[in-house]
C-alpha positions in Angstrom: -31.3 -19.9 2.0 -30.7 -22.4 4.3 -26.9 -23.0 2.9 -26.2 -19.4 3.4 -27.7 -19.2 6.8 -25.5 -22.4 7.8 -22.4 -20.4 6.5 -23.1 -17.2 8.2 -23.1 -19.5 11.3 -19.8 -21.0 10.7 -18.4 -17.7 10.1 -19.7 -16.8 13.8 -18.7 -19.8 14.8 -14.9 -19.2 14.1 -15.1 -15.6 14.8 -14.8 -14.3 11.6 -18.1 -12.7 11.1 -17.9 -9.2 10.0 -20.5 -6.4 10.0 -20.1 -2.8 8.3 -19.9 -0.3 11.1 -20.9 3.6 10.3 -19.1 6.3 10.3 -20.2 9.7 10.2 -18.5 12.8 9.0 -15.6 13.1 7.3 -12.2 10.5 8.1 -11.2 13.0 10.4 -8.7 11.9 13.6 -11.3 11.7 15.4 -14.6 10.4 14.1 -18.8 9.9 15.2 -18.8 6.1 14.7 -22.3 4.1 15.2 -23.5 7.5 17.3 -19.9 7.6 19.5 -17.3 9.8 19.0 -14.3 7.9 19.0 -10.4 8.8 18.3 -10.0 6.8 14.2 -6.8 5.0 14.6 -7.5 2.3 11.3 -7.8 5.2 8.7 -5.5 4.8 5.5 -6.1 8.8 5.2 -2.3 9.0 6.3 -2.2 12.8 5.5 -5.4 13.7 5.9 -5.8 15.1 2.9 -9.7 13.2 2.2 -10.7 16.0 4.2 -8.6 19.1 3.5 -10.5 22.3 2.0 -8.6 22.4 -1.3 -8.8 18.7 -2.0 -13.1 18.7 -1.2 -13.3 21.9 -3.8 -11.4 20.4 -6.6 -13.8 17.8 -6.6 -16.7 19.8 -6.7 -16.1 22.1 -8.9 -14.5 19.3 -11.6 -18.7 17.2 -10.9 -19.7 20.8 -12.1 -17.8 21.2 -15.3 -17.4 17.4 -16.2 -20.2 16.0 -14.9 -20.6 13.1 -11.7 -19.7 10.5 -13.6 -17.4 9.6 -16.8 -20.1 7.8 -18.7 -17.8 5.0 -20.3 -14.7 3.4 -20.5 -11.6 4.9 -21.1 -11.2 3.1 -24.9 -15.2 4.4 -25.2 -16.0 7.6 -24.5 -15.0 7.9 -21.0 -11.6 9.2 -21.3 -11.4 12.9 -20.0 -9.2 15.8 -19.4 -9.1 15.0 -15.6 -7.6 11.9 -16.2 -5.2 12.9 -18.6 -3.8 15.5 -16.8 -3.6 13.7 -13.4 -1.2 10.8 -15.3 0.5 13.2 -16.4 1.5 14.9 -12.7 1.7 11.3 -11.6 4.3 10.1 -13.9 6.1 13.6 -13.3 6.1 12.5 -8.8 7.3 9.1 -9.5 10.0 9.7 -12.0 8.7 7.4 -15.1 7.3 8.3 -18.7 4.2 7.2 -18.6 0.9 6.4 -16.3 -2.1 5.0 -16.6 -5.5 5.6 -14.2 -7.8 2.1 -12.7 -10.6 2.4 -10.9 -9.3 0.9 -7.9 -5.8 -0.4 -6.9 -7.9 -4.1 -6.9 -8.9 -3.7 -10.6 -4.9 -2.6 -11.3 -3.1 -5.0 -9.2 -5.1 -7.7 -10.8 -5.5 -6.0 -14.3 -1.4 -5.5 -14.7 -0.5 -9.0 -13.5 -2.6 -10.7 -15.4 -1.6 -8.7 -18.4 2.1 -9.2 -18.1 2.2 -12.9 -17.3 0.5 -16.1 -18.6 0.6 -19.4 -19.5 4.1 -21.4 -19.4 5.5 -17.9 -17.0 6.3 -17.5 -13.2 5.1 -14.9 -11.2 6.7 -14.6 -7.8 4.8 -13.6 -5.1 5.5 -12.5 -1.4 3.8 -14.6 0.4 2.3 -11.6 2.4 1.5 -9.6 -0.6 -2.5 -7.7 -1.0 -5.0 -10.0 -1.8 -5.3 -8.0 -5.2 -1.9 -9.6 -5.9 -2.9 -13.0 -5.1 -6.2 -12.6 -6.9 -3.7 -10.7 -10.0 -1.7 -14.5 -10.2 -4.5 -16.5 -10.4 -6.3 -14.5 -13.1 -3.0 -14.2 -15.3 -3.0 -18.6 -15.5 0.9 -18.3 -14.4 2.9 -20.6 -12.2 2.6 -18.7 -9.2 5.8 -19.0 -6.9 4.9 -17.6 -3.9 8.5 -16.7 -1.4 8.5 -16.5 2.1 8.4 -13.0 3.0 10.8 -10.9 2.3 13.2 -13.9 1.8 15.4 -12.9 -1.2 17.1 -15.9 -0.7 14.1 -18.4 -0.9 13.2 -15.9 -3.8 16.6 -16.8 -5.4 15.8 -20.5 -5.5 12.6 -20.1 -7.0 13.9 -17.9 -9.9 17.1 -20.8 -10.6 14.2 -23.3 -10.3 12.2 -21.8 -12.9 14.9 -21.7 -15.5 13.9 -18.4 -17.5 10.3 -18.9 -17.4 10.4 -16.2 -14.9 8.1 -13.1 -16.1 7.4 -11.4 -12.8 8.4 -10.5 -9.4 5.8 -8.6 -7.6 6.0 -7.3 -4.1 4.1 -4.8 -2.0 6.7 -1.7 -1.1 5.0 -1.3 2.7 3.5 -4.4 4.0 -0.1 -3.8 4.4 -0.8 -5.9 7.7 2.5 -5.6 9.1 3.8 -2.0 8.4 7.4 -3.3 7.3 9.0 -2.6 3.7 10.0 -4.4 1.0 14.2 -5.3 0.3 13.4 -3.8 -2.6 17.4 -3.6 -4.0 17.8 -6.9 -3.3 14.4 -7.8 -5.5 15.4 -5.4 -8.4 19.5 -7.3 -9.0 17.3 -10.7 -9.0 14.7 -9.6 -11.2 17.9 -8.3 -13.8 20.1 -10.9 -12.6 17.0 -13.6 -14.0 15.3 -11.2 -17.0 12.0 -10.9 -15.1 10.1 -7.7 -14.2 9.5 -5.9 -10.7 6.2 -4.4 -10.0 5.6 -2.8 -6.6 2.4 -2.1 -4.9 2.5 1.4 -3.4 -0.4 1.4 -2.0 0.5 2.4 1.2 4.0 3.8 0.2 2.8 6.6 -1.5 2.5 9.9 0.5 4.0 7.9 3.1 7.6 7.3 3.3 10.9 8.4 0.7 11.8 11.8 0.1 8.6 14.1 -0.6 6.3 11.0 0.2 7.3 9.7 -3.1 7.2 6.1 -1.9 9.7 2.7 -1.2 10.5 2.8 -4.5 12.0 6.4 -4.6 13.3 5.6 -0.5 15.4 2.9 -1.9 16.9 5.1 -4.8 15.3 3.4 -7.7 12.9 5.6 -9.2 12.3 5.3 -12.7 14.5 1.8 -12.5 11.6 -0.6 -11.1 9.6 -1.9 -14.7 6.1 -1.1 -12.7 4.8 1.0 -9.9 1.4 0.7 -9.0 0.2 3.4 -6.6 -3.3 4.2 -4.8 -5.0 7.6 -4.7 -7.6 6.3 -1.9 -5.1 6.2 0.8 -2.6 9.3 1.7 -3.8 11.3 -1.8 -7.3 11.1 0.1 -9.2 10.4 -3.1 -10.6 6.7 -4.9 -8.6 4.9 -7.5 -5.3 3.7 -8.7 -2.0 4.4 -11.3 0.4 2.7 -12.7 3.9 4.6 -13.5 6.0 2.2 -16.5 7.8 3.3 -19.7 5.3 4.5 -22.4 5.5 0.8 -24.1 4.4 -0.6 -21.3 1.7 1.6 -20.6 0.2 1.0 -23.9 0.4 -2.4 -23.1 -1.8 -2.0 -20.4 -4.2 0.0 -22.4 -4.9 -2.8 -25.0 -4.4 -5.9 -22.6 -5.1 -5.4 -19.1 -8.9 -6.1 -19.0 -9.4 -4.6 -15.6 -8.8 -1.7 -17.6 -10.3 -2.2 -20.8 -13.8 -3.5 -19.4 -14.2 -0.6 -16.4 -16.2 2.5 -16.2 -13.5 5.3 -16.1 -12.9 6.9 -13.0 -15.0 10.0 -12.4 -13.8 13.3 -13.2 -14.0 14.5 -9.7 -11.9 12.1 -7.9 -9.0 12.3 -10.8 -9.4 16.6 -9.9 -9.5 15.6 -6.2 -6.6 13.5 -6.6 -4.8 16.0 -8.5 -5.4 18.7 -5.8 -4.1 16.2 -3.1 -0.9 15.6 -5.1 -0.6 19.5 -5.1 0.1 19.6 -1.3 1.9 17.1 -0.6 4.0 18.6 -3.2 3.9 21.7 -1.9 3.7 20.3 2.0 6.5 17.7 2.3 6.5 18.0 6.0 3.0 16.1 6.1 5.2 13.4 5.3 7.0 14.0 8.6 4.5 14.9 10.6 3.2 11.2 9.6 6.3 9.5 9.9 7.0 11.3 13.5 3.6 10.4 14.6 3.9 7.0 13.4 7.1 6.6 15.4 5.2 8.0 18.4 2.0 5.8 18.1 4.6 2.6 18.3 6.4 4.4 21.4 3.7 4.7 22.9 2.8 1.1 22.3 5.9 -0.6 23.9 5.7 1.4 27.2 2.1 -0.4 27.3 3.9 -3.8 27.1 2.2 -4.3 23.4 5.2 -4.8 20.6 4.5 -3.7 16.8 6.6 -6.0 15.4 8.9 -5.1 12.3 6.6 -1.9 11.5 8.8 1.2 10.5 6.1 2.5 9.4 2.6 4.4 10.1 0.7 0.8 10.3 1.2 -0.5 13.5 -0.3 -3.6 14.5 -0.6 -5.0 18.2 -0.4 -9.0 17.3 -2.9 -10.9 19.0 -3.4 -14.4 17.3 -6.7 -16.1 17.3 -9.8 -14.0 15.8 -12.0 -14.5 19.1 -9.4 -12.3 21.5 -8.6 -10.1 18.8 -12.1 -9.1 18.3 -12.5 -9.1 22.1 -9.7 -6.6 22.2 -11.0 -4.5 19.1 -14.5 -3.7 20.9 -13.2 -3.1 24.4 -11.0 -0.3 22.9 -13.9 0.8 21.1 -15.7 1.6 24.5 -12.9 2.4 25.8 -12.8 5.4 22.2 -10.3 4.1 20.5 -11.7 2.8 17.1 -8.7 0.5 15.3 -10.2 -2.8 13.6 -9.3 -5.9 14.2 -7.8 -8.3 11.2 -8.5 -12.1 10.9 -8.1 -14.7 8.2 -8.3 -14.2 5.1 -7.1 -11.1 5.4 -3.8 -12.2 7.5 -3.1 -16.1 8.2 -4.3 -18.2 11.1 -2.7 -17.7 14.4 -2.0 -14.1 13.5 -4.9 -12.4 13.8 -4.0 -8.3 15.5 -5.6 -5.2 15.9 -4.1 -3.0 13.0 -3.6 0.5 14.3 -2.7 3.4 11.7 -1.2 6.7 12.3 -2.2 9.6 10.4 -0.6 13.2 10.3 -3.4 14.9 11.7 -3.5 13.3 14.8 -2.1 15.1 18.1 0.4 13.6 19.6 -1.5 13.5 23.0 -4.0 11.4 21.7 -1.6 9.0 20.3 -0.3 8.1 23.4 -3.9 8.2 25.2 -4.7 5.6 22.0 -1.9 3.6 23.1 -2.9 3.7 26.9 -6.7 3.1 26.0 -5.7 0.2 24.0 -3.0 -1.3 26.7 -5.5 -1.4 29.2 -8.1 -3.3 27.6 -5.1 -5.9 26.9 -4.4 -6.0 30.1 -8.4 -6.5 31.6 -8.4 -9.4 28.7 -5.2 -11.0 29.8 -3.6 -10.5 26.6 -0.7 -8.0 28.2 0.3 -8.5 32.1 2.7 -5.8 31.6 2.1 -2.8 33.6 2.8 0.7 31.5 5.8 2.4 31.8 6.9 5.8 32.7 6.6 8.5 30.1 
């Protein structure tokens, strides 16, 4: 006990301690958190949609006829009508033959890597790729070649260097942390160029940006051409799990090799039906998308008259760089009193020196609360010393 008391410590020490705060109610725009209500500005419900009528019913009403839980794994006895039918629609929205349903974008980043690449192979790795990517290269006992980000160039070199052995470029279509996207044109003529795969991470692409939310991948004009698309259904499709979109080969590929897949619990019938019923409106509701996207653009606006820069973010993640953990979390908790709730990030999750506090736009928010976010947060930079800019005029 003492060795894990002494770490705890250290993490206090260094100001990376973390401690599971509460919300209560649905993730609304505005949430109870700890007692408080506060305006939610660190949601990854970009649309919404976790909360919308339609989406809560679909879920209930699939516990009711399938049960709460899916009993096995998929290759057991746990594959379901829910599940077949949401691969189905998702393989229809991203333009590719096939799909395949994880239990969390972790266990399909990590499952899919692992299973495409080995021993003697390269994968190539942006260097600020999700940790499920990072975790995906180590499992899969690759060369991992990991390319400065975004660098196609650097990228280039380390695909010569490898001399064929190549198996894998995999990238994250909008940059978690940092809100940016991925040249992913540039990464698909290399990956053909050199005979390796591209796999993209749309995690936080999906329901997001491209035409009818349908991600990076379809934004850059390449649907159905990028080998593997990995998507979320916990983030803007407001439900829990993961996809992957390939050709059918592929896809049964993953079935009989990807062990993330093999050795999990299927997901339960009521998220696939809640993810299904999400899909259905953004579908049917494209202008969530832009709702998002114009709010987004808004929330970093709003942002830069307070003196406080998102950096390269084109997207609804906007983060407000800071740099060590100790003012970041200073900053993080004198929004919070100030009602703005938007978490700060520190190592591991980003590197050292560039710890921020990571805001996210959703489409539900109203746009004078955006800007009151944005003033909230600005001032408590400015009582910190962290911004000496005064705000500007609207």
């Amino acid at each position: 006990m003492t060795e894990v008391r002494e770490r705890l410590e250290e993490l206090r020490d260094r100001g990376l301690y973390r401690h599971l705060r509460l919300v209560e109610g649905p993730q609304g725009p505005s949430v109870t958190l700890d007692g408080r209500p506060v305006l939610l500005l660190c949601s990854n419900n970009y649309l919404g949609l976790a909360d919308r009528a339609e989406v809560r019913e679909a879920a209930a009403e699939a516990a009711l006829q399938w049960g709460a839980g899916s009993g096995a794994s998929r290759l057991i006895s746990g594959n379901m009508e829910p599940h077949r039918a949401l691969e189905r629609r998702l393989a229809a929205f991203e333009g590719y033959g096939s799909a395949l349903l994880f239990g969390s974008g972790y266990l399909a980043n990590s499952g899919v890597i692992a299973a495409l690449a080995g021993r003697g192979e390269v994968v190539f790795s942006d260097e600020l790729n999700h940790a499920s990517i990072v975790d995906g290269c180590r499992l899969s006992r690759a060369e991992t070649f990991v390319y400065r980000h975004g660098d196609v160039e650097h990228l280039s070199w380390g695909l010569r260097r490898a001399r064929g052995r190549g198996a894998l470029i995999v990238t994250d279509g909008v940059f978690s942390m940092d809100g940016d996207v991925a040249p992913l044109p540039q990464l698909l003529e290399l990956a053909r160029r050199h005979g390796a795969r591209l796999m993209v991470d749309e995690a936080h692409a999906t329901g997001a940006i491209g035409p009818g939310g349908r991600g990076s991948v379809a934004a850059a004009g390449l649907s159905g051409e990028v080998d593997v698309v990995v998507g979320t259904l916990g983030k803007a499709l407001g439900s829990y799990g993961a996809y992957v979109c390939a050709d059918a080969e592929l896809v049964d590929l993953l079935v009989n090799s990807a062990r993330s897949f093999i050795f999990s619990t299927a997901p339960p019938p009521s998220a696939a039906a809640a993810a299904a019923a999400a899909l259905a409106i953004l579908e049917a509701e494209p202008e969530l998308v832009e709702r998002l996207q114009a709010n987004a653009a808004l929330l970093r606006r709003s942002l830069a008259a307070e003196g406080l820069e998102a950096g390269p973010s084109t997207t609804q993640v906007v983060p407000v760089h800071v740099g060590e953990a100790d003012a970041t979390m200073e900053l993080c908790e004198l929004a919070l009193e100030k009602g703005v709730f938007a978490q700060g990030i520190r190592p591991p999750t980003v590197p050292d020196g560039s710890c921020r506090l990571r805001m996210t736009a959703m489409a539900t928010h109203r746009r004078e609360d955006l800007v009151a976010a944005a003033h909230m947060v600005g001032t408590a930079a400015r009582e910190i010393g962290l911004s000496q800019a005064e705000p500007l005029a609207a």
